[in-house]
C-alpha positions in Angstrom: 0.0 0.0 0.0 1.3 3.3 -1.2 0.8 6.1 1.3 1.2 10.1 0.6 3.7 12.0 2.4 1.2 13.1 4.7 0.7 10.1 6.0 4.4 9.3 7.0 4.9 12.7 8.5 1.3 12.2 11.3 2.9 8.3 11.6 6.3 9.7 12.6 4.5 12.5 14.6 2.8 9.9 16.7 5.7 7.8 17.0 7.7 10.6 18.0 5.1 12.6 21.0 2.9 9.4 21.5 4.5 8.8 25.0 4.0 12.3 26.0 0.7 12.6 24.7 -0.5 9.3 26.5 0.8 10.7 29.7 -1.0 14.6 29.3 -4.2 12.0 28.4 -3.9 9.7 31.6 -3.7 13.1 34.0 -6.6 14.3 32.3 -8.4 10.9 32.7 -7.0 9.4 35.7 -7.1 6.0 34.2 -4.7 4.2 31.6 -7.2 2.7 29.4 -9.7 6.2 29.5 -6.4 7.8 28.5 -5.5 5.3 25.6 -8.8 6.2 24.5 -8.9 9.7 24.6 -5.7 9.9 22.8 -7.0 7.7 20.1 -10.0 10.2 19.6 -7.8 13.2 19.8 -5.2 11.7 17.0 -8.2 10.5 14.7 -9.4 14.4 15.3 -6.3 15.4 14.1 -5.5 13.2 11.2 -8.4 14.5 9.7 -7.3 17.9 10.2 -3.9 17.0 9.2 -3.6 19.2 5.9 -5.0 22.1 7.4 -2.9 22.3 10.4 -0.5 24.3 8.5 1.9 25.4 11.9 3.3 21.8 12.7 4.9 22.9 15.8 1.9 23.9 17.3 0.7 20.4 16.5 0.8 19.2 20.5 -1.2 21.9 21.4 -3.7 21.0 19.0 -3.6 17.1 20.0 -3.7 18.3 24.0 -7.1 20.6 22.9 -8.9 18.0 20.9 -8.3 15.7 24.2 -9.3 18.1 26.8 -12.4 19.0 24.4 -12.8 15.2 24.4 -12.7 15.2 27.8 -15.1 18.1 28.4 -17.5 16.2 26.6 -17.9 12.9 27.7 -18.0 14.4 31.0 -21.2 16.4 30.2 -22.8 13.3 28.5 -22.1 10.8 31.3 -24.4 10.0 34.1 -24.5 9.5 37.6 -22.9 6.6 38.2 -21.6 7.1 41.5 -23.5 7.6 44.4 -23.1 8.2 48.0 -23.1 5.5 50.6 -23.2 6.1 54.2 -20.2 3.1 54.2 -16.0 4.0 54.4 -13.7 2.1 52.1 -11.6 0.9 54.5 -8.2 3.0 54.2 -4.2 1.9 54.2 -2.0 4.0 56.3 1.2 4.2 54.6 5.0 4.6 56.5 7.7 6.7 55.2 7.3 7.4 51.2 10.5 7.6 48.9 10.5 8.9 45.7 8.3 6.1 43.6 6.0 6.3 46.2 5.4 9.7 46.2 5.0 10.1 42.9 2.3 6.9 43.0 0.8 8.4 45.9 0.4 11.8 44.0 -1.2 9.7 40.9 -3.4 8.4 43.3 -4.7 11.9 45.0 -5.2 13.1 41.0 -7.7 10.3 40.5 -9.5 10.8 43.4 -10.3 14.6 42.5 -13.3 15.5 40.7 -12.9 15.5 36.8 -13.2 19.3 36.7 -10.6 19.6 39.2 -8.5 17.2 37.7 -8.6 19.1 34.4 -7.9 22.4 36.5 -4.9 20.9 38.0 -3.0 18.6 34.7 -3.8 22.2 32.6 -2.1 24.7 35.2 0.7 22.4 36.2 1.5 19.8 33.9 0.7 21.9 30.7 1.5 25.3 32.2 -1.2 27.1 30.9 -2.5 30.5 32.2 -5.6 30.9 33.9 -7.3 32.9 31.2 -6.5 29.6 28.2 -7.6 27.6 31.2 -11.0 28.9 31.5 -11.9 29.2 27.6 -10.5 25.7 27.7 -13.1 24.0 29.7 -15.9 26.8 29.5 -15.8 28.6 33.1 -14.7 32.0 34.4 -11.5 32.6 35.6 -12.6 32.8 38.8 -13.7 29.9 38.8 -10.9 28.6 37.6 -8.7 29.9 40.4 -11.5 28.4 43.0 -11.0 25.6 41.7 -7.6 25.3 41.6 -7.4 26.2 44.9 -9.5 23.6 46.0 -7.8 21.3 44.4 -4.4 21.9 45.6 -6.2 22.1 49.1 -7.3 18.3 48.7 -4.3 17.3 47.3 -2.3 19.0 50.1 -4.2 17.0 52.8 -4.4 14.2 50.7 0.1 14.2 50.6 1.2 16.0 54.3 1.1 13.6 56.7 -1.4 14.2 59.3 0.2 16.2 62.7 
């Protein structure tokens, strides 16, 4: 099969930033195979927008929009499917954490934020974007963007320090 030029240059795009991409997906999702999927939407998004995207070094920012777009919308089509019980999960107390740890244990406090949080949290400090792209990003004010971001870090905070 004969493929255009094109082609080659997304394949060796995605060959190149899939890894990076696959991690800005799972902090978005929280979950590897949410995150394989979302990245698989956002790249079909963007092969199909392939020969208009005429700036090709702005090409992650385009792939990191289509997923947090993505993102944004399966959250507003999904149901309830949680609800409260009036019954704990039991909880581990950990010792001491080294470095793997810490890192698994802030993984962990990610996932167990709300999505909207979540999102607040991967865009300001993993993609370093300003509040401002933040808020046109997933559709809120910018003070609500710096609530929220606050309330994250806040739950993340007490979800790291060790309790005194």
């Amino acid at each position: 099969m004969q493929t255009t030029g094109w082609e080659d240059e997304f394949r060796e795009y995605v060959q190149a930033r899939g890894p990076a991409l696959l991690r800005a997906a799972h902090q978005l999702t929280g979950h590897p195979l949410d995150a394989e999927d979302l990245l698989q939407n956002a790249l079909t998004k963007t092969y199909l927008a392939w020969d208009r995207i005429e700036d090709r070094g702005a090409l992650d920012g385009y792939v990191r929009r289509a997923m947090v777009n993505i993102n944004i919308s399966q959250w507003r089509r999904r149901k309830l499917e949680e609800y409260p019980s009036a019954d704990l999960p039991e909880t581990t107390t950990s010792e001491a954490v080294g470095g793997g740890e810490a890192h698994e244990q802030l993984e962990q406090a990610l996932e167990e934020l709300p999505e909207r949080m979540r999102a607040a949290i991967v865009l300001r400090y993993y993609e370093d974007m300003t509040e401002p792209e933040i808020a046109r990003t997933l559709g809120i004010s910018v003070g609500t963007v710096k609530s929220t971001v606050s309330r994250a870090m806040a739950k993340l905070r007490s979800a790291l320090l060790p309790s005194r």
